[in-house]
Structures are given as structure tokens and as C-alpha cells.
N, C-alpha and C positions, 0 to 999 in steps of 0.2 A: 766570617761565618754567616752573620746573617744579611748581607748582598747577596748570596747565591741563592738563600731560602726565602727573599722576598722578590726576586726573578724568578723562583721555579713559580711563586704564588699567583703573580702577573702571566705566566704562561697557564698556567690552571684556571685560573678566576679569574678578573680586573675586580668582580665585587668583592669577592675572598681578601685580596689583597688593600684594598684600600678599608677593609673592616679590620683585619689586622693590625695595619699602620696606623688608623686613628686609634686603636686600644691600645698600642707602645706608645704615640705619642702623647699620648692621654695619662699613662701609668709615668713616666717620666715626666712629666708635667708638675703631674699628684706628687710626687716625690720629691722633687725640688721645695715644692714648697710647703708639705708638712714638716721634712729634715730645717727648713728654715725656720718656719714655727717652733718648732719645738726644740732647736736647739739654738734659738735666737741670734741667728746667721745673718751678717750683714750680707748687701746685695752688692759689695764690689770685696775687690781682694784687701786683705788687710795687711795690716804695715808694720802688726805686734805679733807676738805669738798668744795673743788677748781670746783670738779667736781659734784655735789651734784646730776646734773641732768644723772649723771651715774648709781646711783640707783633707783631714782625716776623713769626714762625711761627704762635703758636698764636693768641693772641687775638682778631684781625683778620681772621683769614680764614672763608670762608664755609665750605670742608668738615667744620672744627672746631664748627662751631656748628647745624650741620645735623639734627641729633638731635631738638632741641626744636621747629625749624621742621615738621622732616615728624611727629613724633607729633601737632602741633596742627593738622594739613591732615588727618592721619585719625581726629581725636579729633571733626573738623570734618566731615565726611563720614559721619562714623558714627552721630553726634547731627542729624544731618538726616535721615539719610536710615531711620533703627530705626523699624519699624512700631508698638513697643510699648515699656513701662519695660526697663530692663533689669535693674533692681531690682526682684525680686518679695518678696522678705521683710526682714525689721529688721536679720537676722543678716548679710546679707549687705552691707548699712548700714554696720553695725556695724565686722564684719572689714576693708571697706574704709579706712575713717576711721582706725583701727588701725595697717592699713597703710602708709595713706598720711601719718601723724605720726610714727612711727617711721621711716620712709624720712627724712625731713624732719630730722628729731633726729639721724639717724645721719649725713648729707650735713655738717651743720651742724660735727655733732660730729668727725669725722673733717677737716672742713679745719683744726681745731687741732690734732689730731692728727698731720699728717702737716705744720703748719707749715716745719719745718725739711726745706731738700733735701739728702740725701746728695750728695757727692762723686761714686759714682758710680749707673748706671744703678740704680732703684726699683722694685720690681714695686709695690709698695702704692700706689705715689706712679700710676706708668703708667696701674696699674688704676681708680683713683680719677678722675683728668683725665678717660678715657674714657669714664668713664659717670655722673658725676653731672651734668652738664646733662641728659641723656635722664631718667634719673630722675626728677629735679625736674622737667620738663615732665609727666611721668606723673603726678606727685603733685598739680602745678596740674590735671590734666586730670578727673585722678578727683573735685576738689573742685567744677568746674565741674560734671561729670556728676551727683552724691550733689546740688548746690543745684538743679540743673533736672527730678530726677526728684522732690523734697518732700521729701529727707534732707540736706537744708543746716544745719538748725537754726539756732542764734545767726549761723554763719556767712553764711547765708543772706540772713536779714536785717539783716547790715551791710552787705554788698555791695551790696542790693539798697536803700538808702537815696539819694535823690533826689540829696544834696549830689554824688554822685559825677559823677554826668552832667556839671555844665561842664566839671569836672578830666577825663572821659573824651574828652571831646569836642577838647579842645586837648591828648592826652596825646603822640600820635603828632609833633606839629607840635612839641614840646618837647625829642622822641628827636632827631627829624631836627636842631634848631639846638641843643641845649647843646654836641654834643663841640665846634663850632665856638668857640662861646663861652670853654670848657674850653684849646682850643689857644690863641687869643688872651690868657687869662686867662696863662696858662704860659710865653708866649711872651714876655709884657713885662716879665716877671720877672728885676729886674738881679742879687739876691742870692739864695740858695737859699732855697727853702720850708722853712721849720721847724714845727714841731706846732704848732698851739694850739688849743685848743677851738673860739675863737668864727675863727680861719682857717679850718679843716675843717666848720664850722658853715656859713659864706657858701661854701664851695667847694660844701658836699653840697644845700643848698636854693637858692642862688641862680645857679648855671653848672648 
């Protein structure tokens, strides 16, 4: 529903559109991170049902997650529709990759960081929730961009290795049926799930 009305907006306006998309990605932003505030939501997935109002509120719903969908509708739009590179020199390669690995490092690094949730409301914790998916979607996007303008390097050509294709091809049809699988798996479950390698092993590759 809203790829078609944020194309019609691009064909209307370019300013229309990129005023719109910064106030969804701004309200989804805002959203994340007062829902974590005020319901003192940890910033990774949890492993109790301690948090129950982690799914219930934040993880499952679509205005939480909205960040990464609309920056890859105009990351999509924008890499079609650009008359020319948008990389004209190495350094600008360069800076980017830069940036986009340390974004990367620092997302990574920071959900250990802020592991434990205080008691009470968190600005680091708030601040975090709201804006590392949109980031990360930025960082995949510049990676996508840097491999299709000939600054991919190694990256480039892994991505662009053959084997990928069938796994691409069945990747979507996989999303849509494991959480089934996942809830079935969990649901038949008479005594609690305890750790173990090769369990978390069949859980992470085979559901």
C-alpha cells in the first residue's frame, strides 16, 4: 500500500516526497523509542517471557519496523531512477565504506553495551531502539549502492557468486513459512527449552 503512494509522491513532487518520508521516518523513530521508554524494552530479543510486552508492542508491529522498509523504497527509487554514478571519485568510496563499517561496529557493539535494561525509563536504551534498524538499512543500502556503482570489491564478488541465486530465489517463500514452523516447533514443547548448541543449532538452520 504505501510503495505505490510513495511512487505516486515521487512522480508529483521529489520535495513532497522526501518531506513525507522524513516525517514516517521520524514518527517510527519517535515510536520505537518512547514504546521502549516507557515500557522498559530491552534493545535485543529476549530469551524469557520477562519481556512479553516486547512483542506484543514493539517487535511485531509494522510502525516499529518501518525505518528500514521506507529507506529501501527510496534507496529503490533512487538507484533507478539517477542519470549517472553517484560516486565520482575513490575517496568518496572510501569515506563511505568507512562509514558504513563503523555504523555497523558501533550497532553491533552497543547492543552489548546497553544489554542490561535499567529499572527505570533509559535515554541510551530509547535512543538506541529508535534508530538502529534505520541505520542498518542505511548501511545495507550504501553497500548495495558502492557494489552497483564498481566500489564493491571482494564484497562484490561474493554477493555476485552464482550459488546465491537458488537460495535467492526460495529466500522470501522461507520468511513467510519458518515463524509458522518456529511457533509449531514451541508450541509442542512439554518441558522448557534449555541451551544447547546442537538445540539452538536445529532451531537457527532448520525452523
Amino acid at each position: 500500500m504505501q510503495q505505490p503512494l510513495l511512487i505516486y509522491l515521487y512522480r508529483l513532487n521529489k520535495g513532497v516526497l522526501v518531506g513525507v518520508a522524513s516525517a514516517l521516518l521520524f514518527l517510527s523513530s519517535l515510536t520505537s523509542a518512547v514504546l521502549t521508554a516507557l515500557l522498559h524494552l530491552p534493545v535485543h530479543q529476549p530469551t524469557t517471557l520477562k519481556y512479553e510486552n516486547y512483542f506484543q508492542y514493539y517487535y511485531n508491529k509494522p510502525y516499529t519496523r518501518y525505518g528500514p522498509y521506507l529507506i529501501g523504497i527510496l534507496a529503490g527509487i533512487s538507484m533507478t531512477t539517477k542519470k549517472g554514478h553517484l560516486l565520482k571519485h575513490q575517496w568518496q568510496a572510501a569515506v563511505g565504506w568507512f562509514c558504513c563499517l563503523s555504523v555497523m561496529a558501533i550497532l553491533v557493539g552497543l547492543a552489548y553495551v546497553l544489554r542490561d535494561v535499567p529499572p527505570q525509563p533509559s535515554a541510551p536504551h530509547a535512543l538506541y531502539q529508535g534508530i538502529h534498524r534505520s541505520l542498518w538499512a542505511l548501511a545495507v543500502a550504501w553497500i548495495i549502492l558502492a557494489c552497483e556503482e564498481g566500489y564493491g570489491g571482494f564484497v562484490d564478488n561474493l554477493l555476485s557468486l552464482n550459488l546465491w541465486v537458488p537460495l535467492s530465489n526460495i529466500s522470501f517463500a522461507c520468511y513467510l513459512i519458518h515463524p509458522v514452523l518456529i511457533i509449531l516447533y514451541n508450541g509442542k514443547q512439554e518441558t522448557p527449552i534449555h541451551y544447547t548448541d546442537m538445540n539452538f543449532f536445529y532451531l537457527s538452520w532448520v525452523t
